[in-house]
N, CA, C and O atoms as a GROMACS GRO file, in nm:
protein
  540
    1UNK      N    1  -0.628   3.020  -1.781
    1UNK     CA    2  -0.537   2.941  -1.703
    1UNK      C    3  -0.613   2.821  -1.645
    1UNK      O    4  -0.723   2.834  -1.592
    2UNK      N    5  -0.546   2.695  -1.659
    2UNK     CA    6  -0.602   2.582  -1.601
    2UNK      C    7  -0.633   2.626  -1.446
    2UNK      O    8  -0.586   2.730  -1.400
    3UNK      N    9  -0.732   2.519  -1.354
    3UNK     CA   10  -0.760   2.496  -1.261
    3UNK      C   11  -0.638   2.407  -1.133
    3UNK      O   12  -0.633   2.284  -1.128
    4UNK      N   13  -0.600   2.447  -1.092
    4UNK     CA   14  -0.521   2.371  -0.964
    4UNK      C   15  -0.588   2.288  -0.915
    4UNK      O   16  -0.696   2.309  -0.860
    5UNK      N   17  -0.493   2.109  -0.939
    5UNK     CA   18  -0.533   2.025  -0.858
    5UNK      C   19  -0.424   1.984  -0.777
    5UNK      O   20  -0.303   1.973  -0.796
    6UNK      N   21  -0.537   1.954  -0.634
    6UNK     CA   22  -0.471   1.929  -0.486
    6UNK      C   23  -0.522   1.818  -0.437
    6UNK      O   24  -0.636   1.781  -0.410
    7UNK      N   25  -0.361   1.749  -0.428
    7UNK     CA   26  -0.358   1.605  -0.356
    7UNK      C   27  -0.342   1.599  -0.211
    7UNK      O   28  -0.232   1.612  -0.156
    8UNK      N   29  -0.434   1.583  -0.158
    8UNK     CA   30  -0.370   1.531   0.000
    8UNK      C   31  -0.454   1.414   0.055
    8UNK      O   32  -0.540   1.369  -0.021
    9UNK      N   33  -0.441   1.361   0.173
    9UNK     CA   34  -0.503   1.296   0.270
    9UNK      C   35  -0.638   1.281   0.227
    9UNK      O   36  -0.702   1.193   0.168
   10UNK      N   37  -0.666   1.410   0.280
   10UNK     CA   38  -0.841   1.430   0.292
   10UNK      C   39  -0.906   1.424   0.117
   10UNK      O   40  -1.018   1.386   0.083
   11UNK      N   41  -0.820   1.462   0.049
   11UNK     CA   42  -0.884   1.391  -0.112
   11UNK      C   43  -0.860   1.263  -0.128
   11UNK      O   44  -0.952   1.190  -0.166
   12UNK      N   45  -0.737   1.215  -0.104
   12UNK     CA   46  -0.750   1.074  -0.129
   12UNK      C   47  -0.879   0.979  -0.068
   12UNK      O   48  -0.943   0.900  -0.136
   13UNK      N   49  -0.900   1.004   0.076
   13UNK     CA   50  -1.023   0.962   0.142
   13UNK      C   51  -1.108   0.969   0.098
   13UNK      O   52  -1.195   0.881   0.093
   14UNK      N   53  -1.113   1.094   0.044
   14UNK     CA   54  -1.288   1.114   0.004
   14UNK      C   55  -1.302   1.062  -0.137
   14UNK      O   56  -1.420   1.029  -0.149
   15UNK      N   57  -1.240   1.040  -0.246
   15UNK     CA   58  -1.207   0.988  -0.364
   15UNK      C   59  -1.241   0.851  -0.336
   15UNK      O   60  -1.347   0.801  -0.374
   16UNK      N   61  -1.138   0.780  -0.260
   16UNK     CA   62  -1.119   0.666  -0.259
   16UNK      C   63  -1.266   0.592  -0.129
   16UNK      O   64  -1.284   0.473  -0.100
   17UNK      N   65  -1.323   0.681  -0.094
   17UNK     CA   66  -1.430   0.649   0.003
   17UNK      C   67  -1.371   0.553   0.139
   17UNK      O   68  -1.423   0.448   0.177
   18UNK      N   69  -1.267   0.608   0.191
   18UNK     CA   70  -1.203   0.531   0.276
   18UNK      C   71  -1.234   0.583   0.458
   18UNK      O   72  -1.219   0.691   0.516
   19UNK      N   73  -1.270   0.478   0.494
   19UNK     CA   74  -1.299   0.544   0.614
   19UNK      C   75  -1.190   0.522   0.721
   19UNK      O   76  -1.173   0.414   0.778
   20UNK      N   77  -1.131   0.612   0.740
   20UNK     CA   78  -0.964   0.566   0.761
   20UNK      C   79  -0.855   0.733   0.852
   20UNK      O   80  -0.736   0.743   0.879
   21UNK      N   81  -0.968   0.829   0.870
   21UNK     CA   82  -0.940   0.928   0.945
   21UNK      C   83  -0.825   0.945   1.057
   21UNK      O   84  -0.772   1.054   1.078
   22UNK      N   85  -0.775   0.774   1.162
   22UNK     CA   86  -0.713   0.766   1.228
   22UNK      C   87  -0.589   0.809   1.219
   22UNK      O   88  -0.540   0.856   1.117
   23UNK      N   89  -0.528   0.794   1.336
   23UNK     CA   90  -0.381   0.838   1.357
   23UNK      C   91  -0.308   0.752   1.225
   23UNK      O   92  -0.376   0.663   1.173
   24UNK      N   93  -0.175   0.779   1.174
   24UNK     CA   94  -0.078   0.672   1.130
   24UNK      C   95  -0.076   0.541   1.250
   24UNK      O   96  -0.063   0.551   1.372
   25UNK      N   97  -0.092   0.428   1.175
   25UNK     CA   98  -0.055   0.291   1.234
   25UNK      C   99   0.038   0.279   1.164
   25UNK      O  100   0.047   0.311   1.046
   26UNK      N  101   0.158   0.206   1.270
   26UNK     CA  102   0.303   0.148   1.229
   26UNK      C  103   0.269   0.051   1.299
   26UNK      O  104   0.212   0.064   1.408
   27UNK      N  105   0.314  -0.110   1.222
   27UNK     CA  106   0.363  -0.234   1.304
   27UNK      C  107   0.488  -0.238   1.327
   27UNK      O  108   0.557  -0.200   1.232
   28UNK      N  109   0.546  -0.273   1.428
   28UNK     CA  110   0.648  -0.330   1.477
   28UNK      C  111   0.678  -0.447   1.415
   28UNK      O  112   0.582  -0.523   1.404
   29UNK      N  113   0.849  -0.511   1.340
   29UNK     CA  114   0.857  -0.633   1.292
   29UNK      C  115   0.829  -0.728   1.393
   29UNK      O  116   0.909  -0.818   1.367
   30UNK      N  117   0.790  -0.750   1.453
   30UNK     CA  118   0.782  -0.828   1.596
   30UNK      C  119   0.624  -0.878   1.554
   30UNK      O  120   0.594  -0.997   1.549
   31UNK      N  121   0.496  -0.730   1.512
   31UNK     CA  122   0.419  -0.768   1.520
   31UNK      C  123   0.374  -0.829   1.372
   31UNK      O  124   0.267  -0.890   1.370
   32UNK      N  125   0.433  -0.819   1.277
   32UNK     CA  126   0.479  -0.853   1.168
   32UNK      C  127   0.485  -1.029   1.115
   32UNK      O  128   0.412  -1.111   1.060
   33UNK      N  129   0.631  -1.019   1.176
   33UNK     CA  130   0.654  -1.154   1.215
   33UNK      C  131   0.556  -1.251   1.286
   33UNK      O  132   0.589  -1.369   1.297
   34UNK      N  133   0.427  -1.204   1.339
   34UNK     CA  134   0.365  -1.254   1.413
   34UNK      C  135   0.238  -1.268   1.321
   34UNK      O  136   0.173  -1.373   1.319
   35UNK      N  137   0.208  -1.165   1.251
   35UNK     CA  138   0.066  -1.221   1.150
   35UNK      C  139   0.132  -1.310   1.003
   35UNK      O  140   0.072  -1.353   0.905
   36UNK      N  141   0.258  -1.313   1.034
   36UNK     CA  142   0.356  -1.416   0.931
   36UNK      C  143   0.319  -1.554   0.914
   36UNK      O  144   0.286  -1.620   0.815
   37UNK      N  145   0.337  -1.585   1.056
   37UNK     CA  146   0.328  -1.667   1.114
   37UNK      C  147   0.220  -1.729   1.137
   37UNK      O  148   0.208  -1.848   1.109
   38UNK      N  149   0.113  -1.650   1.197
   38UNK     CA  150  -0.008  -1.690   1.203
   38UNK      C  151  -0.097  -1.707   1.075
   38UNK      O  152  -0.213  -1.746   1.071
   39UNK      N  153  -0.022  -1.670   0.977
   39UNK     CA  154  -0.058  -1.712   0.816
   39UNK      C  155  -0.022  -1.814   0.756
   39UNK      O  156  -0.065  -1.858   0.649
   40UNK      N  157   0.084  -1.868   0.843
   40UNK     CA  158   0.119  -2.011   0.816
   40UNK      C  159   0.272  -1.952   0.759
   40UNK      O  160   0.348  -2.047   0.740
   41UNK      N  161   0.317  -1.859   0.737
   41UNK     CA  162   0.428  -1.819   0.657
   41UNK      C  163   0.573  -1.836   0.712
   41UNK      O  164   0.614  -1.749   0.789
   42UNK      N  165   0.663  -1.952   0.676
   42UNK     CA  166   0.761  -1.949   0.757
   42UNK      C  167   0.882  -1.815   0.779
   42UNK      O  168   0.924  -1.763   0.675
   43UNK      N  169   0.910  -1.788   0.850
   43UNK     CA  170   0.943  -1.620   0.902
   43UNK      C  171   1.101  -1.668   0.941
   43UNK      O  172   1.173  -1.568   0.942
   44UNK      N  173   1.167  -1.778   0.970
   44UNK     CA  174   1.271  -1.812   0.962
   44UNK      C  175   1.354  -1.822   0.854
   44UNK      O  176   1.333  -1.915   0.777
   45UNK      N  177   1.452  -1.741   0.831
   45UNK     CA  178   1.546  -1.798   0.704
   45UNK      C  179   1.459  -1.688   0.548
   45UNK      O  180   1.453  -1.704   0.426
   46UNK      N  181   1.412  -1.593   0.638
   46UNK     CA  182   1.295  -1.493   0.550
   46UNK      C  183   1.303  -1.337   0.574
   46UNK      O  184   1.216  -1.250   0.566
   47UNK      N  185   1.440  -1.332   0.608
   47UNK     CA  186   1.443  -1.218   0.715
   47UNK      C  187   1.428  -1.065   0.612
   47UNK      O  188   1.352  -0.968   0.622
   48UNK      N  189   1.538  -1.098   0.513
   48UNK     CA  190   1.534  -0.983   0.411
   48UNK      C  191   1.400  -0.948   0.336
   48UNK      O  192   1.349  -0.836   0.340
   49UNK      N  193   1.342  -1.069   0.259
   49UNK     CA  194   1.249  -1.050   0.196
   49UNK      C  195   1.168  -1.154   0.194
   49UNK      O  196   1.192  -1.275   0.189
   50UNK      N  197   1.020  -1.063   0.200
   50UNK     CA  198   0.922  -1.212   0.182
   50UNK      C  199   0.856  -1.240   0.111
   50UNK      O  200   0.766  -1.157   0.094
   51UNK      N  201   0.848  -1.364   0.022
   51UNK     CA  202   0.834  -1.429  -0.100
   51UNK      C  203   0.655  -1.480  -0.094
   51UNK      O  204   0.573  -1.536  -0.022
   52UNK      N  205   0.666  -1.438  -0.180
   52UNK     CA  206   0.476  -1.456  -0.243
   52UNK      C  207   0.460  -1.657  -0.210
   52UNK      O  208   0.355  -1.715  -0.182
   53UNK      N  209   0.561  -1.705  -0.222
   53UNK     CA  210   0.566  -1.859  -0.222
   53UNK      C  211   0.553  -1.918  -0.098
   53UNK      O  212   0.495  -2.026  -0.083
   54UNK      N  213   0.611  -1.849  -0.001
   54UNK     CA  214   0.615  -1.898   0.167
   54UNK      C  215   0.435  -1.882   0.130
   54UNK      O  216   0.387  -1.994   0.122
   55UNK      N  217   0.364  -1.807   0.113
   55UNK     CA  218   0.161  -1.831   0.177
   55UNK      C  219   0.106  -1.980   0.090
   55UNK      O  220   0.155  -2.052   0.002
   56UNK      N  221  -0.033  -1.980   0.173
   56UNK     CA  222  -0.091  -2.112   0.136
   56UNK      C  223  -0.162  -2.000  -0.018
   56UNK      O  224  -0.151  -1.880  -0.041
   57UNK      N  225  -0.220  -2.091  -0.081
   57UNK     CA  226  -0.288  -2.002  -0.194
   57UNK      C  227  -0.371  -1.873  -0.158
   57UNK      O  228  -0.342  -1.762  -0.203
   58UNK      N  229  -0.472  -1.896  -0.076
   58UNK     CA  230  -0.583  -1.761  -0.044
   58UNK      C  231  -0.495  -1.635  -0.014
   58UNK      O  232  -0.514  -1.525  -0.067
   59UNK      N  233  -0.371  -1.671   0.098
   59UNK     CA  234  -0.274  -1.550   0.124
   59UNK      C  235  -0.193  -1.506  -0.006
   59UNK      O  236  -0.173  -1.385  -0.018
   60UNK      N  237  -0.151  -1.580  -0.093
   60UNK     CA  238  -0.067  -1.550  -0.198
   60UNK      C  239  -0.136  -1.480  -0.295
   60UNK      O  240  -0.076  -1.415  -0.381
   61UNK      N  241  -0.280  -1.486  -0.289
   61UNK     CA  242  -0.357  -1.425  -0.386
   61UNK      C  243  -0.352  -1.255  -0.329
   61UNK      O  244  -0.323  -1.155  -0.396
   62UNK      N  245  -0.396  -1.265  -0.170
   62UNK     CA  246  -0.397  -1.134  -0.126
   62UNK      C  247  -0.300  -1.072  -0.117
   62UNK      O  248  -0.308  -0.956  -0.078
   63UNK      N  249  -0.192  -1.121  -0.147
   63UNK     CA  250  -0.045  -1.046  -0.120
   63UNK      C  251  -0.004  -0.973  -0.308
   63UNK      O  252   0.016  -0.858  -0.348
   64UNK      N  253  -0.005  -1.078  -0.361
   64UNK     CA  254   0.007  -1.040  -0.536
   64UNK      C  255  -0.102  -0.952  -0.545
   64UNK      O  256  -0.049  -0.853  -0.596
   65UNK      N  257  -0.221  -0.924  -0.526
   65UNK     CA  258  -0.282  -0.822  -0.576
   65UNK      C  259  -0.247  -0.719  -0.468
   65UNK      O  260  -0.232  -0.616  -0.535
   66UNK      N  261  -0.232  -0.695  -0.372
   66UNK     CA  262  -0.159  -0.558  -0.298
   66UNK      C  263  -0.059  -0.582  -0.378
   66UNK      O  264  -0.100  -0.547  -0.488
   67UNK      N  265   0.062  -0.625  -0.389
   67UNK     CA  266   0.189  -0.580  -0.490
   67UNK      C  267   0.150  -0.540  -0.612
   67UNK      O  268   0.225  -0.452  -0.654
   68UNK      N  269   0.069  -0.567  -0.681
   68UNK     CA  270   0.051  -0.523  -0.821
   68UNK      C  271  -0.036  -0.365  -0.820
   68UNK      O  272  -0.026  -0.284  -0.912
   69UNK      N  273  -0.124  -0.344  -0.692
   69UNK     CA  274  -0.136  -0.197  -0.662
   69UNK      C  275  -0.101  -0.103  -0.607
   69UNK      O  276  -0.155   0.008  -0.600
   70UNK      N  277   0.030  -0.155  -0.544
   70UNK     CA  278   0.076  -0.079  -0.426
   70UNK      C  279   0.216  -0.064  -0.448
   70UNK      O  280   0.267   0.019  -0.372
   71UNK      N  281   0.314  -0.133  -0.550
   71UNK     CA  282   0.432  -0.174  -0.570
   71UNK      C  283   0.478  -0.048  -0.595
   71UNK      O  284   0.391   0.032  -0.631
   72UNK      N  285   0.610  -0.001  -0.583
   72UNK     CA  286   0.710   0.118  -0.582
   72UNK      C  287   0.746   0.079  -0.747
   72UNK      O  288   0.744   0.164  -0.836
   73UNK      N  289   0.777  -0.051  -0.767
   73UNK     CA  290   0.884  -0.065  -0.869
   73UNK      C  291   0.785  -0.085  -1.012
   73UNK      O  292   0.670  -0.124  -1.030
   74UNK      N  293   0.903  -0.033  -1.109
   74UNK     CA  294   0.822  -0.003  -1.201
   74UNK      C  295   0.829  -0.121  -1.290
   74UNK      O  296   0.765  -0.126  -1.396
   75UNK      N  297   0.910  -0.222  -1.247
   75UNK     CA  298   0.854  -0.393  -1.318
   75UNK      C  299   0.836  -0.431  -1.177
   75UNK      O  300   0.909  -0.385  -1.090
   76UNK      N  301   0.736  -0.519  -1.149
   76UNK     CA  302   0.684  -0.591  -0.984
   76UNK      C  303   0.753  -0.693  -1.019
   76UNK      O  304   0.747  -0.737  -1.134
   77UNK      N  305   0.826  -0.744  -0.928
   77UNK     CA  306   0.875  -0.857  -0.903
   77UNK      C  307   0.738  -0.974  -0.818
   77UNK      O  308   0.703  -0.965  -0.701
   78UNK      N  309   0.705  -1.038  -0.882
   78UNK     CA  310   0.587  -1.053  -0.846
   78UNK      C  311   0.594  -1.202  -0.715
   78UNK      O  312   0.508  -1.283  -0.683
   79UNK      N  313   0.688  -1.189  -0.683
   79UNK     CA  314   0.709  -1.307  -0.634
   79UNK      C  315   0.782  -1.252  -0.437
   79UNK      O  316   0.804  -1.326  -0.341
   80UNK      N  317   0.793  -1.144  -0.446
   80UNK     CA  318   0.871  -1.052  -0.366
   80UNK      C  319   0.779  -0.948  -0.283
   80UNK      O  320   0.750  -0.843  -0.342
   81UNK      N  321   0.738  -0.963  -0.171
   81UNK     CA  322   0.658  -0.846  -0.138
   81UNK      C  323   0.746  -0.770  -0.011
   81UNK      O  324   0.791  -0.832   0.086
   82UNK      N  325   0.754  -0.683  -0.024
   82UNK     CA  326   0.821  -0.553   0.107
   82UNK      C  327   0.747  -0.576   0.243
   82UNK      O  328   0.635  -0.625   0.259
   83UNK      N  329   0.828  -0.534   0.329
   83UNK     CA  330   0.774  -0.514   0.432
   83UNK      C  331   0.676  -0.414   0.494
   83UNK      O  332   0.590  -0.422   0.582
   84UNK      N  333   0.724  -0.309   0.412
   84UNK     CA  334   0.576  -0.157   0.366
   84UNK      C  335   0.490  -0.261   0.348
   84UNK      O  336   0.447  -0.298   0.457
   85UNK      N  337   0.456  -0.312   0.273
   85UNK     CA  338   0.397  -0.349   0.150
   85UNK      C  339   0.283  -0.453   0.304
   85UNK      O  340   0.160  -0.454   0.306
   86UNK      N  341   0.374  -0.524   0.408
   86UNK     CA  342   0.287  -0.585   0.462
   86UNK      C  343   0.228  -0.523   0.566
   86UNK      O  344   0.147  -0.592   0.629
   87UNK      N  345   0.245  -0.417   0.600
   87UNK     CA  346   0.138  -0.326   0.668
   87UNK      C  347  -0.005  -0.301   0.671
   87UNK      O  348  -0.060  -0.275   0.778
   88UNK      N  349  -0.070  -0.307   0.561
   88UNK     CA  350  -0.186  -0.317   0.506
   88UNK      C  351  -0.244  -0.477   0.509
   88UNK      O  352  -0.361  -0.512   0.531
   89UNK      N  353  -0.143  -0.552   0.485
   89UNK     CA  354  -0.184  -0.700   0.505
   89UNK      C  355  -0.209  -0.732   0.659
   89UNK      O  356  -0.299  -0.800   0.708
   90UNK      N  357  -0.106  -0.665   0.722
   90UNK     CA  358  -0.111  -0.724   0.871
   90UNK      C  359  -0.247  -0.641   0.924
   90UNK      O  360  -0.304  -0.686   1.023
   91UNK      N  361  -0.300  -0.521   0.859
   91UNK     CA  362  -0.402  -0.464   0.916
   91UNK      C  363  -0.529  -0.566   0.870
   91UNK      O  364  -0.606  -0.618   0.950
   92UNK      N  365  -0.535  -0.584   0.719
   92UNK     CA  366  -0.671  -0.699   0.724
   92UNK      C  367  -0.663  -0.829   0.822
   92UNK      O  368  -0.753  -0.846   0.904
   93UNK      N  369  -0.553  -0.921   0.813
   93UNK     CA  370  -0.492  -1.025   0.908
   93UNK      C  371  -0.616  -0.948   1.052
   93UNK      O  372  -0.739  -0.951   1.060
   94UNK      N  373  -0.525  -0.898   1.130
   94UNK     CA  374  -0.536  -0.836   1.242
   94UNK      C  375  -0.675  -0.763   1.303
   94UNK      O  376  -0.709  -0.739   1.419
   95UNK      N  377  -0.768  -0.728   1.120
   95UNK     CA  378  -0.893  -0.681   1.188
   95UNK      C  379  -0.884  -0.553   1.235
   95UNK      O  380  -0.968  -0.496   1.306
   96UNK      N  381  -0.762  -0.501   1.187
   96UNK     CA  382  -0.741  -0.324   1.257
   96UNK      C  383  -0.762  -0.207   1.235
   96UNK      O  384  -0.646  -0.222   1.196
   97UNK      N  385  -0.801  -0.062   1.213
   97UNK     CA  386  -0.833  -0.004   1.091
   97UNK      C  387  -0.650   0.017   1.070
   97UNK      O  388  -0.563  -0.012   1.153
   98UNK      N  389  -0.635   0.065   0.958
   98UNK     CA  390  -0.531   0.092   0.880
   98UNK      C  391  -0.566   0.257   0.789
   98UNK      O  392  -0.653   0.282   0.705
   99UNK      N  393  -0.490   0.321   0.832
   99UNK     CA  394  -0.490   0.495   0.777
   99UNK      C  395  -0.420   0.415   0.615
   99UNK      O  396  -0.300   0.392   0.599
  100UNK      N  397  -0.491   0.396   0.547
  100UNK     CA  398  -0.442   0.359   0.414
  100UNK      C  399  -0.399   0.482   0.307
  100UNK      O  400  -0.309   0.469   0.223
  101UNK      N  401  -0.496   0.629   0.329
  101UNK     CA  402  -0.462   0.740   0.277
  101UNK      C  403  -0.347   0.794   0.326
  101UNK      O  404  -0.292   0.878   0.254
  102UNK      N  405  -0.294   0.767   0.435
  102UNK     CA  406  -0.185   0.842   0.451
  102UNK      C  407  -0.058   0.720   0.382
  102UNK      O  408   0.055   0.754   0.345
  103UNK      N  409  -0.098   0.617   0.380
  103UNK     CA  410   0.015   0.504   0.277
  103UNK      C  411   0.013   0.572   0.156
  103UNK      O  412   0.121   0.620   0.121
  104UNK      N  413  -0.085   0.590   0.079
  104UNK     CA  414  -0.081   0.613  -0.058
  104UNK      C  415  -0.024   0.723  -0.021
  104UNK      O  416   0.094   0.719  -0.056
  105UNK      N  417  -0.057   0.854   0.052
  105UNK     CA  418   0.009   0.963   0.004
  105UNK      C  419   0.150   1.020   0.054
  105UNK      O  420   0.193   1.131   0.023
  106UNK      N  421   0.235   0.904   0.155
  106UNK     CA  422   0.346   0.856   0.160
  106UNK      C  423   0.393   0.825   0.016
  106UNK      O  424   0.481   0.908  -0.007
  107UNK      N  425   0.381   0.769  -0.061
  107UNK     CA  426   0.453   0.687  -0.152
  107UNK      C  427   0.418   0.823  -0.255
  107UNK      O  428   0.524   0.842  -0.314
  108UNK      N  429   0.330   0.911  -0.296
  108UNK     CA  430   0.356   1.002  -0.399
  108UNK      C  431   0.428   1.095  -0.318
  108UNK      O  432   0.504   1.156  -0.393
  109UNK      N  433   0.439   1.131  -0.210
  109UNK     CA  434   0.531   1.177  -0.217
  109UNK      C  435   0.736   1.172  -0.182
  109UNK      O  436   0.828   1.250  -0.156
  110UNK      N  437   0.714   1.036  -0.204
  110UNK     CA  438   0.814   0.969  -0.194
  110UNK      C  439   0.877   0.973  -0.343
  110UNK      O  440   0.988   1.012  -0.378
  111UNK      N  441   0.761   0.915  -0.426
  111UNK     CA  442   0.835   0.937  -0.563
  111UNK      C  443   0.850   1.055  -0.599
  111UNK      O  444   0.934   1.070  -0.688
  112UNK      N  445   0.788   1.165  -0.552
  112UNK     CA  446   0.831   1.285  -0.606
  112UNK      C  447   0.979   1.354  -0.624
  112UNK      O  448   1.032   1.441  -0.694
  113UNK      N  449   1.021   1.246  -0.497
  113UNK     CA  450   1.162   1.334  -0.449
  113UNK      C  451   1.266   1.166  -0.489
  113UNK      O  452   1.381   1.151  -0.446
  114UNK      N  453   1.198   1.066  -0.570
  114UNK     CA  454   1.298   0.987  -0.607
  114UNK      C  455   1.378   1.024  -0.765
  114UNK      O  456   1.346   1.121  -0.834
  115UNK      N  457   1.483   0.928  -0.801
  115UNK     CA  458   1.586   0.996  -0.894
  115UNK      C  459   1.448   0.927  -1.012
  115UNK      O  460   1.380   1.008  -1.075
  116UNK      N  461   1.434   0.838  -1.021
  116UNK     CA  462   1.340   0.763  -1.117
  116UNK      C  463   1.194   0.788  -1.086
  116UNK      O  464   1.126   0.691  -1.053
  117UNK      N  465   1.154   0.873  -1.092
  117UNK     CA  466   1.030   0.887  -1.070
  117UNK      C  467   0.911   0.857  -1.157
  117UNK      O  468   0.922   0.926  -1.258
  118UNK      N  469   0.802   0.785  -1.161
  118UNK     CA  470   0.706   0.758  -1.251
  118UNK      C  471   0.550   0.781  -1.207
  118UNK      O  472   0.531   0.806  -1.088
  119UNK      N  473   0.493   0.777  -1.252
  119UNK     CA  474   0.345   0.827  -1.240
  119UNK      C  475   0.265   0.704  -1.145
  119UNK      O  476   0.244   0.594  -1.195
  120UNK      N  477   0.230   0.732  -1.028
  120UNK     CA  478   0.187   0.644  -0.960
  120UNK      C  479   0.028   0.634  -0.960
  120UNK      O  480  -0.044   0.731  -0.938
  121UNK      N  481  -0.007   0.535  -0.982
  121UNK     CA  482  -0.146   0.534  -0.965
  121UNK      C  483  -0.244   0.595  -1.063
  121UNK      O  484  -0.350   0.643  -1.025
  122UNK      N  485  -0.209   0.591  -1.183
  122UNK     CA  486  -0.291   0.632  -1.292
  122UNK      C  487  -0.452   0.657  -1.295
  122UNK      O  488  -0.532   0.751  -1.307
  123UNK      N  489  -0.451   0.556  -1.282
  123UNK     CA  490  -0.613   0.557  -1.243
  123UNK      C  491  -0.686   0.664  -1.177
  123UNK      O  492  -0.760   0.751  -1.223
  124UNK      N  493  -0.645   0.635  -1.039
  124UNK     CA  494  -0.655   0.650  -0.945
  124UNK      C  495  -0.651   0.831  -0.887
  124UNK      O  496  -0.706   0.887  -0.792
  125UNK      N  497  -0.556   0.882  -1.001
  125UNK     CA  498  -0.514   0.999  -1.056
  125UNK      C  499  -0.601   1.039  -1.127
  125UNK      O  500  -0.620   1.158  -1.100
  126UNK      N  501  -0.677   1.000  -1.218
  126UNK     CA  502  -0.752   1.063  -1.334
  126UNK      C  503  -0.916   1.046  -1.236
  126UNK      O  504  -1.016   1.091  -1.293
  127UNK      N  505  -0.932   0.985  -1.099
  127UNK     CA  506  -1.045   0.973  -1.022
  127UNK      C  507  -1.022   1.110  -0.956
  127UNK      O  508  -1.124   1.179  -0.951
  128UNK      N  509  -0.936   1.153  -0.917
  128UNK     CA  510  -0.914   1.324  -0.807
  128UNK      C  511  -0.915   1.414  -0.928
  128UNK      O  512  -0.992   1.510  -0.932
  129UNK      N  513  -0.812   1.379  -1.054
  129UNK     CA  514  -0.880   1.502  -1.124
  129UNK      C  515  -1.020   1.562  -1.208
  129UNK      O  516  -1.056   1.672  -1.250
  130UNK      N  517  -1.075   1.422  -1.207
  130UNK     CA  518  -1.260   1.450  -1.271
  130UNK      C  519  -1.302   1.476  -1.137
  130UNK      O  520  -1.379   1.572  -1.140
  131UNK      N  521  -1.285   1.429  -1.013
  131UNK     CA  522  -1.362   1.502  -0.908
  131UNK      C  523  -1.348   1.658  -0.906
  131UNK      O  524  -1.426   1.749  -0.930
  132UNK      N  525  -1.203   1.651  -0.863
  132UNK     CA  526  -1.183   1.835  -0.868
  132UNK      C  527  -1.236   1.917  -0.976
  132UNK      O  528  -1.267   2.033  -0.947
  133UNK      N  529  -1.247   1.885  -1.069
  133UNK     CA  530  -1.263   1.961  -1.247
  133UNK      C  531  -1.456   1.957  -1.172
  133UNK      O  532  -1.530   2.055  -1.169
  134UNK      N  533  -1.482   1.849  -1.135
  134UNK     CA  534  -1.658   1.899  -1.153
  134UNK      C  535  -1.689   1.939  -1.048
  134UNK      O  536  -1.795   1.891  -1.010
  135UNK      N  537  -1.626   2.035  -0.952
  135UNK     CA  538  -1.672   2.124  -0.813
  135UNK      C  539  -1.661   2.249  -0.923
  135UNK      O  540  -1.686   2.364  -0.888
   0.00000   0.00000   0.00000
């Protein structure tokens, strides 16, 4: 019989070498709107969704590569980033730590229980199961 592999928190951390132990951090859209802004990003007339096009280049670069690793959808709209999605941004912005393992392991188990579900994080996946396989 194969070996059982187990995803949680504390593997993702230690996999991913993240030093990130803290409580969950949530921003407030308030505080949101505020590293928006202070990015130069106009936040007026932006309310639903915010567009990779509102940043100056350096931000647009950092925003497209979090969407292309972090994205739910299984074509990225590459021009479109979530407000999840700017949590992690507002934590580099801001200088804050950010519990990033508990993001990732939000979202698998989010897809677990969605109707379309797809394999998240491939990679990233085949890094926890060569760890676990060589204990």
């Amino acid at each position: 019989m194969g070996k059982a592999i187990i995803l949680n928190e504390d593997i993702i951390r230690e996999v991913l070498r993240l030093n990130d132990d803290n409580n969950d951090l949530n921003f407030t859209c308030q505080e949101l709107h505020n590293t928006l802004t202070q990015m130069g990003y106009p936040v007026e007339g932006h309310e639903k969704a915010i567009t990779k096009s509102g940043f100056i280049k350096p931000w647009q670069f950092l925003v497209t590569q979090l969407g292309i690793r972090f994205s739910k959808k299984k074509i990225v709209n590459f021009n479109e980033i979530s407000y999840k999605l700017m949590e992690p941004v507002n934590a580099v912005v801001q200088e804050v730590p950010y519990n990033l393992s508990h993001y990732l392991m939000s979202d698998f188990v989010s897809n677990l229980w969605s109707n379309g579900s797809f394999l998240f994080y491939p990679c990233f996946l085949m890094r926890v199961i060569t760890h676990q396989l060589d204990f």
